[in-house]
N, C-alpha and C positions, 0 to 999 in steps of 0.2 A: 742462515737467515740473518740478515742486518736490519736496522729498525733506526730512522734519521728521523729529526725534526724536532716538533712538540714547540712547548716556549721555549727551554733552552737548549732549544737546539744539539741534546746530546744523540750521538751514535751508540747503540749496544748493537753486540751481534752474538749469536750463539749458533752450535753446530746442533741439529734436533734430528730424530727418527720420523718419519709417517707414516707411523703403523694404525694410526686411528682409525676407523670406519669411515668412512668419506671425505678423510684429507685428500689423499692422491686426486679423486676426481674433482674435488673444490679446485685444485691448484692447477690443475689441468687445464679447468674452465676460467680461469683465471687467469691464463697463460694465450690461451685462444685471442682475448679481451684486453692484453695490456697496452697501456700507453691508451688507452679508448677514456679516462678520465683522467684528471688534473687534479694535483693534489692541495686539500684547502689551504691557507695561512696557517703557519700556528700546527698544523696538525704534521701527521706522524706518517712514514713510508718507510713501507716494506719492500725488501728485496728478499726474492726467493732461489737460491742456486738447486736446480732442479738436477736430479739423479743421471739423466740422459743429457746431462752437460747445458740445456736451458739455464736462462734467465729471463724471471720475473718480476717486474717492479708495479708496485701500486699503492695508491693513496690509503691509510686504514681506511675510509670509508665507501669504500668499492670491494672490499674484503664480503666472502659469506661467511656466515655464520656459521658453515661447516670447516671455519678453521678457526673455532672459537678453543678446540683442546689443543692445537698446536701453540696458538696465542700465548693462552695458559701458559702453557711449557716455555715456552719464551719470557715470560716474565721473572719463571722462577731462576731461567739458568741463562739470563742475557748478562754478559759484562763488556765493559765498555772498551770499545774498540775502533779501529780509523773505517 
């Protein structure tokens, strides 16, 4: 998972598990949907390298809320990377 943008525009990425309750299928539905919004000024995007070798990119604010404990986990174990 990689995380671009914000004000200053840094990059973190980290390697995470999706063992949560309704990650997989948040990310899934996620994945159906991408490129379907544009991400704001200023704000933050996600990319997701999905298990079955997908790729997912999306604005945080097209995110559900059922990847609010991957989030989480991204916050605690994101370091900064290209």
């Amino acid at each position: 998972m990689t995380r671009k943008g914000g004000l200053a525009g840094l990059t973190l990425s980290a390697e995470l598990e999706t063992d949560e309750p309704g990650v997989e299928q948040a990310l899934e539905q996620l994945a159906e949907r991408s490129g379907s919004e544009l991400p704001h000024p200023d704000g933050f995007e996600y990319h997701f390298d999905l298990a079955d070798g997908r790729s997912v990119t999306a604005p945080e604010h097209a995110l559900p809320r059922e990847l609010d404990p991957l989030l989480d986990d991204f916050a605690q174990k994101g370091t900064p990377g290209a």
